[in-house]
N, C-alpha and C positions, 0 to 999 in steps of 0.2 A: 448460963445453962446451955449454950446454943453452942457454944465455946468448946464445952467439957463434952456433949456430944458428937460434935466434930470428929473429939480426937480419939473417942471411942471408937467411932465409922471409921479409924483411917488408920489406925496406927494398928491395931491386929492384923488388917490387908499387908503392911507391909515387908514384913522375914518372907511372904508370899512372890513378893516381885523377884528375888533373887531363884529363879527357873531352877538354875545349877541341883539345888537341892529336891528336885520337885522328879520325878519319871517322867522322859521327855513326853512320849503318847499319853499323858495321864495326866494333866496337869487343870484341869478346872474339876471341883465338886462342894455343890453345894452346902458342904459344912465347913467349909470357907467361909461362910459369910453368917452363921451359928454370932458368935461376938458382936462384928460389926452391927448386924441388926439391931442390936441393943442400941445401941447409938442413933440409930437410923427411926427407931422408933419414938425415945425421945424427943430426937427434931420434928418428925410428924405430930406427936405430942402437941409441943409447944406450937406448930402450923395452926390445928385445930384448935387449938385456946384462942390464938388471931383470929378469927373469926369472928367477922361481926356484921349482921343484919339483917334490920329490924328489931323489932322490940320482941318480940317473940321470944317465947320460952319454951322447956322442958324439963322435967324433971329438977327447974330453977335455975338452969343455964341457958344460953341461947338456944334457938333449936336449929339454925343452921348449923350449928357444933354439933347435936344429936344428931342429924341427919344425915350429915357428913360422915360421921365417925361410924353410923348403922352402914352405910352403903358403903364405906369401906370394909368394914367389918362380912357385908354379906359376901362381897365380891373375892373375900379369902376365907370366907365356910366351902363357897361353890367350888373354888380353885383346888380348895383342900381335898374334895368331895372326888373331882376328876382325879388329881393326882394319885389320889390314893387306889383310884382303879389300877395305875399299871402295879404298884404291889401288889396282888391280887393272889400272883403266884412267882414261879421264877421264871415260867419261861415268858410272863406278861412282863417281867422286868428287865430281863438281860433282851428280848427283843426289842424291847425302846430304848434300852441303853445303845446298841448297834446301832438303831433308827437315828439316836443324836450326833453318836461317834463312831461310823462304820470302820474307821483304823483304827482304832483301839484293841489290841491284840488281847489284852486282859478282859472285857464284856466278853467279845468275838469267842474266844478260846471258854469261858463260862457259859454262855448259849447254845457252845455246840457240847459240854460235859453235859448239860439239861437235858439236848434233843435223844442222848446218847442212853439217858436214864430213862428217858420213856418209851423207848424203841423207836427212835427217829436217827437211826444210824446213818444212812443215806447222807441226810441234810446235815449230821453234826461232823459226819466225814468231810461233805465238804466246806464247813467253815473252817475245818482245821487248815483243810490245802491250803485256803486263800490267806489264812495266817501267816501259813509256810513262805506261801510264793514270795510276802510280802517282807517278813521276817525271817529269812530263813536260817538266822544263828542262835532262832530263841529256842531254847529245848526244852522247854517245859510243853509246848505244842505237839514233839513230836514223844514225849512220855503220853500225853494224853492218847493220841492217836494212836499209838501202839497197845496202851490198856485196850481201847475199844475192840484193834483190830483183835487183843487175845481174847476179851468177852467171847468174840464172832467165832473165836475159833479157824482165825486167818492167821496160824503161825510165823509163816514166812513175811507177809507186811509187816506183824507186831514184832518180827526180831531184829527187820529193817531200822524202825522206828528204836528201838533200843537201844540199839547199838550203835543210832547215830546220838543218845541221848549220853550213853557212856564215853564217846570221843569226846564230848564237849562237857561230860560232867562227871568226872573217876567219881564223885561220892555220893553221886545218886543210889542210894542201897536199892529202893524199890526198881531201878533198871534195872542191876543185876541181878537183884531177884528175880526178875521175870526172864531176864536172857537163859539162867540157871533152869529155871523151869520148863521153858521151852525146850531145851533140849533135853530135859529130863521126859518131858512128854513124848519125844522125835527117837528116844533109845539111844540118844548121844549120853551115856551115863558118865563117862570116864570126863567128857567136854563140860556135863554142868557145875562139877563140884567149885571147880575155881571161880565160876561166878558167883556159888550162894554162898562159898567162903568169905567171898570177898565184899560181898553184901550183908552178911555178917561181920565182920569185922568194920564196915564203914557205918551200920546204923545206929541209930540215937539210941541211948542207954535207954533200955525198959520198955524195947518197941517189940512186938508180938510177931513171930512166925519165921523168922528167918532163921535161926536155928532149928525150929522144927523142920523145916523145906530143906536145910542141907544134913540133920539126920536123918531124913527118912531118904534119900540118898544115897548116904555112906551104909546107909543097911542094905540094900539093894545091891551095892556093890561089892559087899559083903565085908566091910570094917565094921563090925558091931563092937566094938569097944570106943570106933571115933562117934557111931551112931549116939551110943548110950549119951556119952556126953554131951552130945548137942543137946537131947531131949534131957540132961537134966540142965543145960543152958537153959530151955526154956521154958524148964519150970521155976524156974529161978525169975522168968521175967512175967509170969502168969503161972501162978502156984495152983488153979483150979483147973488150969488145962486137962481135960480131960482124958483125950486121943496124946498126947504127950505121954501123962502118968501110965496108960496103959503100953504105952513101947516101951518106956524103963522097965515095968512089971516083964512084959516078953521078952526083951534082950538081957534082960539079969538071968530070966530060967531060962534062956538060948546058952550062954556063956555058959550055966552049970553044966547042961544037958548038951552039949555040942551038936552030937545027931540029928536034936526034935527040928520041924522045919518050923516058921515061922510065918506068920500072918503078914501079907501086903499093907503099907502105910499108903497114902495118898499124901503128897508131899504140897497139898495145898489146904490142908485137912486145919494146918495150924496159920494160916495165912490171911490174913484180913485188908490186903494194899488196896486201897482206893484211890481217884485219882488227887490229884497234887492239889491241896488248897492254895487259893491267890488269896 
């Protein structure tokens, strides 16, 4: 018995030793050890069966084995009891996580998307920096940080941050979409289209808003036959879109009627990018 849990304890741990496969910053979490435990239990198991003395009973066993096995038992209800406070919420969990791992760029870069969610801009700006200073080739840091700075309505950092995210990753759609927009916002009309082209054409089949974001664009610009099509692009990727169906309905009776003028789109109207999940 003692044998066969051994090599329950031991033999799960091991495709673990070879790091190679593992995220260098990332490499210990507790559900590593999910498996082994089972093993590690049986051997305490069979510990608490050894146990002997005196004549004493419980429940028809020894009672050093009951009492043993309660005060073990109590000392991981208690354990339980604490631990389960830092879940509590996310930012009780991603701050203890930094607490354990303060170079871990993945906690770090999550505790500051938290601070950033409940208006703790300040403080989630600067865990991104220390991310930065530390890693500064990882671009998922500086997509986050440039979302925030576009929340704040800090164009010029968030287009920083962009476009340092599109140097190092052509297929970030949600970069391009935002560099697009930004300058859609700035009256660069002619400069955004190539990026929410281009972020169009690089995102994942059946993602929502990026065809809406570069027709409501090319209508502005005045292509309403490239418009049309984007907005029935993305009724095709969201059939109930609302604000979509009603620019197809305007740019069909624009085309009939050439003269009549047309109603303003807001070209984030169909746009839902949040930041990057880890």
């Amino acid at each position: 018995m003692v044998a066969f849990s051994s090599a329950w304890l031991v033999l799960p741990v091991l495709p673990l030793l070879n790091l190679a496969y593992l995220q260098f910053d990332d490499i210990a979490h507790d559900r590593y050890m999910y498996l082994p435990l089972v093993g590690f239990s049986m051997i305490a198991a069979v510990a608490f069966n050894s146990l002997r003395g005196g004549r004493a009973t419980l429940f028809g066993v020894p009672a050093v084995q009951v009492i043993s096995t309660g005060a073990v038992a109590l000392a991981l209800v208690i354990s339980t009891v604490f631990q389960s406070l830092i879940w509590a919420d996310e930012l009780s969990l991603y701050s203890h996580a930094v607490q354990v791992a303060p170079n871990n760029r993945i906690v770090k870069i999550n505790l500051a998307n938290v601070a950033c969610e409940r208006g703790l801009n300040q403080a989630g700006i600067k865990l991104y920096e220390e991310v930065i200073e530390r890693y500064p080739d990882y671009w998922l840091t500086y997509y986050d940080l440039g979302f925030t700075y576009y929340k704040l309505g800090n164009l010029e950092e968030a287009d920083r941050c962009f476009r340092r995210v599109a140097e190092v990753n052509i297929l970030s759609a949600n970069a391009f979409l935002y560099l697009g927009l930004i300058r859609f916002r700035t009256g660069r009309i002619n400069e955004a289209v190539p990026y929410l082209r281009h972020a169009a054409e690089v995102a994942e089949e059946g993602s929502p808003g990026y065809h809406f974001a570069l027709g409501t664009v090319l209508k502005v610009q005045g292509d309403l036959t490239g418009a049309l099509n984007e907005f029935k692009e993305e009724l095709k990727v969201e059939p109930e879109q609302k604000a979509a169906r009603e620019q197809v309905v305007e740019i069909e009776k624009l085309l009939r009627n050439p003269g009549r003028p047309g109603s303003p789109a807001k070209a984030e109207a169909g746009v839902t990018k949040r930041r990057v999940v880890k």
